[in-house]
N, C-alpha and C positions, 0 to 999 in steps of 0.2 A: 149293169154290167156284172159278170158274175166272174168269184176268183176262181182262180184253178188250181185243183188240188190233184194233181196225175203223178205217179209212181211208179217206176219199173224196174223190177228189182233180179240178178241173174247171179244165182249161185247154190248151192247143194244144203240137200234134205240134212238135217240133221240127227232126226230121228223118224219114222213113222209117222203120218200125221195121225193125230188123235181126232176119232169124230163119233160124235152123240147127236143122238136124237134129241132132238126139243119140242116147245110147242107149234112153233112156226116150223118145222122140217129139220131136215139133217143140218148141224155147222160140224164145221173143221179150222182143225187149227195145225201149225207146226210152226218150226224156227228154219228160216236158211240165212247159212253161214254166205259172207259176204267178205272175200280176201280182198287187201289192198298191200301192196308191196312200197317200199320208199325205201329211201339212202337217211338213215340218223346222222347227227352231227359227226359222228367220228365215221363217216361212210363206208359205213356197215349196210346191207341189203338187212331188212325190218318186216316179216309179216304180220300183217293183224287181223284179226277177224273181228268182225262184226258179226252177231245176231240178229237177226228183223224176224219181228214177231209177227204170224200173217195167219190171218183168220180166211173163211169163205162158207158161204151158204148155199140150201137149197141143192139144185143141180149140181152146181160147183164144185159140193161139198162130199158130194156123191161121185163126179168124175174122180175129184183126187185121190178118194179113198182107194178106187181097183187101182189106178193108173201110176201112182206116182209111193216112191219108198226111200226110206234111208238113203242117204249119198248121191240120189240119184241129182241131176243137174238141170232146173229147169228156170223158166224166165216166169215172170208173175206183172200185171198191169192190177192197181187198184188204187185206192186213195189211203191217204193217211188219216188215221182217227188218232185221238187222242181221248180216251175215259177215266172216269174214276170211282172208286170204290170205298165203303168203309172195311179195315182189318179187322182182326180181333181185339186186340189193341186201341179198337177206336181212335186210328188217327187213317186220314185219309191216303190213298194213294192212288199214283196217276198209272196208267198205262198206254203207252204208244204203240201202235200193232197198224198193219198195212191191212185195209179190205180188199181180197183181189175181188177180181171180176173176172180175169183170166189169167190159167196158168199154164202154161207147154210144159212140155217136160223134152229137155233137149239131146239129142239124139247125137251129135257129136263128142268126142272127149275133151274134156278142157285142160286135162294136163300134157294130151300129145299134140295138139295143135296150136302149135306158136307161129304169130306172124312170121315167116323166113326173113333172117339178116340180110342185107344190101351184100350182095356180092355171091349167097349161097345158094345163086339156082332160083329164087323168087320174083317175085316182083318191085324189088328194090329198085334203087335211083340207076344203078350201075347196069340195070337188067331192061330198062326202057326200050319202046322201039325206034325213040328217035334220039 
C-alpha cells in the first residue's frame, strides 16, 4: 500500500517566478502567499500569511514562466518534499517546498468575489426554493 502525499495549494504569486536552465531542463521556482483570516482572543479579525515555497520542472517550468506573474492568483497540485543541504557555515539545513505537477492560474478575482450573506440576494438559507 502506498502513502499519499497530495497538495493543493490557492493563492498569489509573490513575486515573478524565477527559472534556470539546468542539466536535466528548465526548473522554476516562486513563493505563494496563502491568507488565513481568524478571531484572536480578544476577537479581533487576524490576517496571516503563509509562504509555500513551490518548485516545477521541465514543461511545467516552462508554461509558468510566459503564463503566470507577480500577484497573479493561481491553484497548484503537487507533493510535498522535504531536502536538505550543507550552508556555509556547515551546519545543515532543511527545506520544505511543494513539487507541483500542475498549476492554473485563476482567472477570477479573489478579493471581489465573496460568498453572498443569507439574506443578500444569494444563495443563502433565506434564499432556498423550498
Amino acid at each position: 500500500m502506498s502513502d499519499l502525499n497530495d497538495v493543493i495549494i490557492e493563492g498569489r504569486l509573490g513575486d515573478d517566478p524565477y527559472v534556470k536552465e539546468g542539466n536535466n531542463g528548465k526548473w522554476a521556482s516562486f513563493s505563494v502567499a496563502v491568507n488565513k483570516s481568524y478571531k484572536d482572543k480578544n476577537d479581533e479579525w487576524v490576517e496571516k500569511t503563509n509562504w509555500i515555497s513551490v518548485m516545477c520542472y521541465k514543461k511545467l517550468a516552462e508554461i509558468v514562466e510566459s503564463k503566470i506573474s507577480k500577484g497573479d492568483h493561481i491553484t497548484l497540485k503537487g507533493e510535498l518534499q522535504v531536502r536538505d543541504y550543507m550552508n556555509k557555515q556547515d551546519q545543515k539545513v532543511y527545506v520544505t517546498e511543494v513539487i507541483a505537477n500542475m498549476v492554473r492560474k485563476n482567472t477570477r478575482n479573489a478579493k471581489t468575489e465573496e460568498a453572498p450573506k443569507a439574506g443578500s440576494g444569494g444563495n443563502g438559507p433565506d434564499d432556498m426554493p423550498f
